[in-house]
VOGU-3710 file (C-alpha; in Angstrom, 3 decimals, decimal comma):
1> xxxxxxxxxx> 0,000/0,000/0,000  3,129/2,414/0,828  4,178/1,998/-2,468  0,700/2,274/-4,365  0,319/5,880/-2,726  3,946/6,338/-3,615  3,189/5,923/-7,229  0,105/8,041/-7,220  2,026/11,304/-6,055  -0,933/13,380/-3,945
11> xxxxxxxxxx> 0,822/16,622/-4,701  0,723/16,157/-8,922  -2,609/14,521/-8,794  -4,811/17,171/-7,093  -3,463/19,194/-10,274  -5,148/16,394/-12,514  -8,171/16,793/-10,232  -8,166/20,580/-10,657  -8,208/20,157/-14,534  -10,762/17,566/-14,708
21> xxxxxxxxxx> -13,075/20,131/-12,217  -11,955/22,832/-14,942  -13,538/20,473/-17,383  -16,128/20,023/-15,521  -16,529/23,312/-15,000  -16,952/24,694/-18,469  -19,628/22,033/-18,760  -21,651/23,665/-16,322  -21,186/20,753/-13,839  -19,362/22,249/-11,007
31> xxxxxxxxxx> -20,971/22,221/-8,201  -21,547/18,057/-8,462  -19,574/15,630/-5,968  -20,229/13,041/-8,359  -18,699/11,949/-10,734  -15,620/14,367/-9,666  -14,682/12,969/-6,706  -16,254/9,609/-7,551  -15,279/8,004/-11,059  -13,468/10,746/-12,549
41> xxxxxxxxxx> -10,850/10,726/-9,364  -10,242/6,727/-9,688  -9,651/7,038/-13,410  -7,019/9,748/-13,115  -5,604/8,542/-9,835  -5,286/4,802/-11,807  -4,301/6,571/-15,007  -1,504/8,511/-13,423  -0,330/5,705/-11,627  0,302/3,343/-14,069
51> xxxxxxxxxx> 2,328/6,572/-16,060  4,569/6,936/-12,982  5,182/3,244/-12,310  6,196/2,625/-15,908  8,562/6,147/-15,882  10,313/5,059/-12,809  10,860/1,323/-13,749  12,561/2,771/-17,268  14,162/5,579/-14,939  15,978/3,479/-12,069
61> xxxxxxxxxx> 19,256/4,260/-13,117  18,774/8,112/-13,719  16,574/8,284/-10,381  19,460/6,742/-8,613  21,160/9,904/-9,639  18,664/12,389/-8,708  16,821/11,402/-6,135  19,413/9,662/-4,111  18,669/9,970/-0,267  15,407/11,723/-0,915
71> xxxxxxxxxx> 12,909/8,378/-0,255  10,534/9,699/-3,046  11,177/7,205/-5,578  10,351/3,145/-4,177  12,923/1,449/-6,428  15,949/4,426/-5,366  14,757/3,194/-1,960  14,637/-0,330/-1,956  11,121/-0,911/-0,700  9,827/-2,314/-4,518
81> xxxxxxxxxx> 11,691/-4,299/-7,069  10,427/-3,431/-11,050  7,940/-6,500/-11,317  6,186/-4,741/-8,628  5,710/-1,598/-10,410  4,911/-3,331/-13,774  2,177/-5,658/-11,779  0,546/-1,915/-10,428  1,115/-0,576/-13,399  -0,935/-3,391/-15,411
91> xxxxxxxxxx> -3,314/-3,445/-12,642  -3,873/0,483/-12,402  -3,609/1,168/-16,657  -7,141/-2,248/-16,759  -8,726/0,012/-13,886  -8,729/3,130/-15,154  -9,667/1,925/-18,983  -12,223/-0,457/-17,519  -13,532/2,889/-15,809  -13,549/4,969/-18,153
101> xxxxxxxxxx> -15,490/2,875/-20,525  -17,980/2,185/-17,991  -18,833/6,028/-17,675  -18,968/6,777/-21,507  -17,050/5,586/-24,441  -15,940/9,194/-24,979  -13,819/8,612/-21,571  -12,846/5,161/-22,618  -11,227/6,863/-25,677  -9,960/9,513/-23,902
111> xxxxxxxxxx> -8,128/7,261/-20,949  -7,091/4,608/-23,527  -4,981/7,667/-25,307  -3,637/8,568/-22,330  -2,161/5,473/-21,303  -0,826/4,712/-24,871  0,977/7,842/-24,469  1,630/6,729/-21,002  3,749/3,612/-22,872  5,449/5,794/-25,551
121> xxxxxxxxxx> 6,856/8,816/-23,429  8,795/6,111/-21,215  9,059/2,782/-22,319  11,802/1,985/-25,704  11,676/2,041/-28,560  10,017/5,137/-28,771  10,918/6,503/-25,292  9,509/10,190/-25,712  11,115/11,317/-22,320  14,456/11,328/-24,026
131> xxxxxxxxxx> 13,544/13,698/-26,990  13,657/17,526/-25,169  11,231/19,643/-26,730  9,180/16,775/-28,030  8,677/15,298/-24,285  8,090/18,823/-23,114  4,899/19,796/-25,437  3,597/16,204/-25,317  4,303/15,659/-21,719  1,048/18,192/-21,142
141> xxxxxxxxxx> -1,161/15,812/-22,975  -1,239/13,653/-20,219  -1,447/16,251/-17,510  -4,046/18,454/-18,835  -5,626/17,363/-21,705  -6,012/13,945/-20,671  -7,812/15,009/-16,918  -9,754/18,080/-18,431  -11,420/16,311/-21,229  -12,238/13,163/-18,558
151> xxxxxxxxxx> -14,130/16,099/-16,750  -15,805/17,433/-19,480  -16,717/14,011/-21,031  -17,909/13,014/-17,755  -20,753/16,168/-17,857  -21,499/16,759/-21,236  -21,277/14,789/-24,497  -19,143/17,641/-26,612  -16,812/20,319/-25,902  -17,928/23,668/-26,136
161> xxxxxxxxxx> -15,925/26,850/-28,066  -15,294/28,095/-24,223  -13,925/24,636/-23,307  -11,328/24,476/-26,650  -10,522/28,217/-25,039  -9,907/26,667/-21,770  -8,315/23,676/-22,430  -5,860/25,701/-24,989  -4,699/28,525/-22,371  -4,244/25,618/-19,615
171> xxxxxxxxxx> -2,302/23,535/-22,046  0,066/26,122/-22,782  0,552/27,610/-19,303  1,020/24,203/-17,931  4,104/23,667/-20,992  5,562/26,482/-19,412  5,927/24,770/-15,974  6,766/21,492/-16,741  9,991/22,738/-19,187  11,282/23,656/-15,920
181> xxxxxxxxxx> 11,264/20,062/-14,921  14,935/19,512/-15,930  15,922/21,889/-13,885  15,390/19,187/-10,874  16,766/16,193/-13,019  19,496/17,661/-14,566  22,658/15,968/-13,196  21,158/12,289/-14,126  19,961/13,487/-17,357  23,282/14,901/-18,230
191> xxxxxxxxxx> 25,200/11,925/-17,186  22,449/9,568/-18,973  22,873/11,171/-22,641  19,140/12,539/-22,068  18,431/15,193/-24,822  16,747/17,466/-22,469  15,758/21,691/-23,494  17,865/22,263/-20,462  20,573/20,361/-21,396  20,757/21,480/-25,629
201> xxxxxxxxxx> 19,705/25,179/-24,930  20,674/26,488/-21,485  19,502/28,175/-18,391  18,384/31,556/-20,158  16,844/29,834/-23,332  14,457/27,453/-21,099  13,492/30,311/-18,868  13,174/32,466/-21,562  10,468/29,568/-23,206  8,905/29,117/-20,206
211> xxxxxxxxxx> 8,055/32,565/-20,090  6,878/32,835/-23,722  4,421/29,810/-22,863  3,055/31,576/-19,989  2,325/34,624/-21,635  0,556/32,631/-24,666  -2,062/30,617/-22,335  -2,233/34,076/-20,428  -4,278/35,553/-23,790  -6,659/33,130/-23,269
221> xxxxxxxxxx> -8,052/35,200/-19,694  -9,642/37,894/-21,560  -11,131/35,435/-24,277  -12,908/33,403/-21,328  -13,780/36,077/-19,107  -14,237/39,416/-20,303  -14,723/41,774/-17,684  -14,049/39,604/-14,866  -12,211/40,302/-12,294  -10,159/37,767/-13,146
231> xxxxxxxxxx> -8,324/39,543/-15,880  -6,417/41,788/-12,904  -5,891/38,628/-10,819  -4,495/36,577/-13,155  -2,471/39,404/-14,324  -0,848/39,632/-11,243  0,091/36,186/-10,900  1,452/36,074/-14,101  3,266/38,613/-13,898  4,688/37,314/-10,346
241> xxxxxxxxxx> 5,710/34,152/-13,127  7,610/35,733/-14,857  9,582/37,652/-12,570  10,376/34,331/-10,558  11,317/33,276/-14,184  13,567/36,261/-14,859  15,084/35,503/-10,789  16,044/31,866/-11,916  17,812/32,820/-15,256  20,692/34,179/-12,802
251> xxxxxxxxxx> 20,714/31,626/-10,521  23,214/28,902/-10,978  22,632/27,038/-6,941  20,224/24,395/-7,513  18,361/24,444/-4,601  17,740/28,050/-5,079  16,382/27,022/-8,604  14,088/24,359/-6,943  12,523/26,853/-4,395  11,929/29,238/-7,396
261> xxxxxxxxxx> 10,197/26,458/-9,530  8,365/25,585/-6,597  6,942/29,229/-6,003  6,062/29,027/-9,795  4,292/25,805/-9,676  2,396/26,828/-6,535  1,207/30,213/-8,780  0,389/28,091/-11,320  -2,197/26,679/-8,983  -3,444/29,435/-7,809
271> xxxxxxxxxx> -3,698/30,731/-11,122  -5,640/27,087/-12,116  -7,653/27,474/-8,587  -8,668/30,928/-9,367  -10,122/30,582/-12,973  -12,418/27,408/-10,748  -13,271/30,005/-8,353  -14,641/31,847/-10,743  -17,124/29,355/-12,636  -17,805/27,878/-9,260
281> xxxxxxxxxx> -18,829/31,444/-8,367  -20,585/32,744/-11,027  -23,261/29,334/-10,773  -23,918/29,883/-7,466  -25,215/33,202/-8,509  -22,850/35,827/-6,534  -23,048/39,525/-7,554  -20,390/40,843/-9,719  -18,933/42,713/-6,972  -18,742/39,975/-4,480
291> xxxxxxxxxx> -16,860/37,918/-6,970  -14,391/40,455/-7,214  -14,110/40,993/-3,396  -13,757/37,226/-2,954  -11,254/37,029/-5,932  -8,851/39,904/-5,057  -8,758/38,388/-1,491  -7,556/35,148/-2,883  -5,338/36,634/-5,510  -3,868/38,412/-2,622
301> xxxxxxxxxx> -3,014/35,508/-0,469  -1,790/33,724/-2,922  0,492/36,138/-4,109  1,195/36,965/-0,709  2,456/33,402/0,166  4,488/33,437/-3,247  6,275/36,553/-2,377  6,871/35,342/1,049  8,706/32,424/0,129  10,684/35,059/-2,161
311> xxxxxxxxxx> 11,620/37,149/0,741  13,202/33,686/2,812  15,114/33,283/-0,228  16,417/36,402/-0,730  17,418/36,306/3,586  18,970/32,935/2,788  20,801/34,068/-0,149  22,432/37,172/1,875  23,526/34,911/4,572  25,046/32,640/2,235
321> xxxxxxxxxx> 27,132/35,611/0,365  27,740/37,076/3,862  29,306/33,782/5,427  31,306/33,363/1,919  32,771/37,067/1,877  33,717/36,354/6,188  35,297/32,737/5,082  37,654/34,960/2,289  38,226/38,229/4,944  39,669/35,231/7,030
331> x> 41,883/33,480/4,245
//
C-alpha cells in the first residue's frame, strides 16, 4: 500500500483533479460531488499511476542519480523491485480503462490515449522522455488534456468553443511549468545522454520559453472572461511568473532554482484554482462585486504566500554571500 500511494504522487494529482473540475466546469457541472470525486478521481488517480510506475521502472538508473537519499522514488529506496511496479502498473492502466469505458465511451477513448501515451513517453523504442522539446509539449497531454477532457466528457457529451478556449490557455501555461522540470533532473539526465531543453539550450533559453508559454495561455483570460475580475488577478500572478522566471535565469545554486520552480508551480495553482473560483462562483449566482471581493482576497493571499517564500530566499541568499565574503576576509 506504501508503495501504491507512492506511485500516485498526492501533490501532482490534485493538479489532474483541478483540470478535470476545470472540465467540468466549463460544462456547467461544477458544483456536483459526483462523478468528480467519484469516477473521474479513480480514473485519473489509476491513469496517473500506471504513467509513474512505468517512468520510474525505465528511470531506475537516472533516479538513482537524482533522487538519491530523498525516499521519493520506491525502487531508489529499496522498498519495490520493477515486477512490482509493472504488476501496479498493469493493474492500475485495466482500472482506469475499464472505468472509463464504464462512464462513456468518450472517456474510454480519452483514458485509452492517455495510457498509450503513457507507454510511448517512457518505455523503448520510442521513449519520448528522451527527446527535449518533443517530451516537453507532449508531456502536457497527459497532464491536462487527458484530466480536463475526462471532466468534461464526464458532464457533457461535446466540448464547447469556451472549453477548446480553456483547455488551450491551460495547455500552454502548464508547458511552461513542466519545461522547468529539468531543472530538478538535470545531473542524471546529463550523465544519462538525455536530450533534455535544459541540457541542448541552457539556463536563459528554457526560462526564456517558459516565459513565452506563460504569456501565450495568459491571452486566453480575456477570451474566457471578459470583464471579470479575473483579468487583474491573473495578471498579477502572471506577472509574479515571470519575474520568478527572470530571478532563476541568474541563478546557478540548484536548490535556489528548486525553491523558485516551486513558487512558480504553486502560482500556477493558484492561477488554475482561481479561474475554478470563478465558474464555481458565477453558478452559485454571486453579484459581480462579491466575486471580485472574494477574488482579489484570494489573488492576494496567494500572491502573498508566493512573495513570502521570495523574501526567505532572498534572507537565505544574503547569509550565504555574507558567510562566503567572512570565510575569504579570514583566508
Amino acid at each position: 500500500m506504501k508503495t501504491i500511494l507512492a506511485m500516485v504522487r498526492p501533490p501532482a494529482a490534485l493538479v489532474l483533479l483541478i483540470f478535470a473540475a476545470l472540465g467540468m466546469a466549463q460544462a456547467g457541472e461544477i458544483d456536483k460531488v459526483h462523478p468528480l470525486f467519484t469516477t473521474v478521481l479513480l480514473i485519473l488517480a489509476a491513469g496517473f499511476t500506471n504513467a509513474t510506475c512505468l517512468n520510474d521502472i525505465t528511470d531506475e538508473s537516472i533516479d538513482r542519480v537524482n533522487f538519491a537519499g530523498r525516499g521519493s522514488r520506491p525502487l531508489v529506496e529499496g522498498s519495490a523491485r520493477p515486477n512490482d511496479l509493472f504488476v501496479i502498473a498493469a493493474v492500475a492502466g485495466a482500472a482506469s480503462l475499464l472505468l472509463g469505458w464504464s462512464v462513456d465511451w468518450r472517456v474510454g477513448l480519452v483514458v485509452g490515449a492517455g495510457l498509450l501515451l503513457n507507454v510511448a513517453y517512457s518505455v523503448p523504442p520510442i521513449r519520448l522522455a528522451d527527446r527535449g522539446g518533443l517530451a516537453t509539449a507532449l508531456l502536457p497531454l497527459g497532464y491536462v488534456v487527458v484530466p480536463f477532457l475526462v471532466g468534461a466528457f464526464s458532464a457533457a457529451p461535446t466540448l464547447s468553443r469556451e472549453g477548446f478556449l480553456l483547455l488551450a490557455g491551460l495547455y500552454l501555461s502548464f508547458a511552461g511549468r513542466i519545461i522547468l522540470k529539468d531543472f530538478r533532473d538535470v545531473e542524471g539526465d546529463a550523465r544519462f545522454g538525455k536530450r533534455t531543453f535544459l541540457l541542448r539550450h541552457g539556463r536563459l533559453a528554457t526560462c526564456r520559453a517558459s516565459a513565452g508559454l506563460w504569456l501565450s495561455g495568459a491571452l486566453f483570460v480575456p477570451l474566457l472572461f471578459p470583464g471579470s475580475a479575473l483579468l487583474p488577478a491573473s495578471a498579477v500572478l502572471v506577472a509574479s511568473i515571470l519575474w520568478a522566471l527572470h530571478r532563476l535565469a541568474g541563478v546557478a545554486d540548484k536548490d535556489r532554482q528548486l525553491k523558485i520552480i516551486w513558487c512558480i508551480a504553486c502560482a500556477g495553482r493558484g492561477l488554475s484554482l482561481l479561474m475554478l473560483t470563478g465558474y464555481t462562483l458565477e453558478s452559485s449566482g454571486w453579484t459581480a462585486a462579491a466575486q471580485a471581493w472574494f477574488v482579489a482576497a484570494l489573488t492576494l493571499s496567494i500572491a502573498g504566500l508566493f512573495y513570502a517564500e521570495f523574501a526567505k530566499d532572498f534572507a537565505a541568499a544574503d547569509t550565504g554571500r555574507a558567510r562566503r565574503e567572512s570565510a575569504g576576509l579570514r583566508i
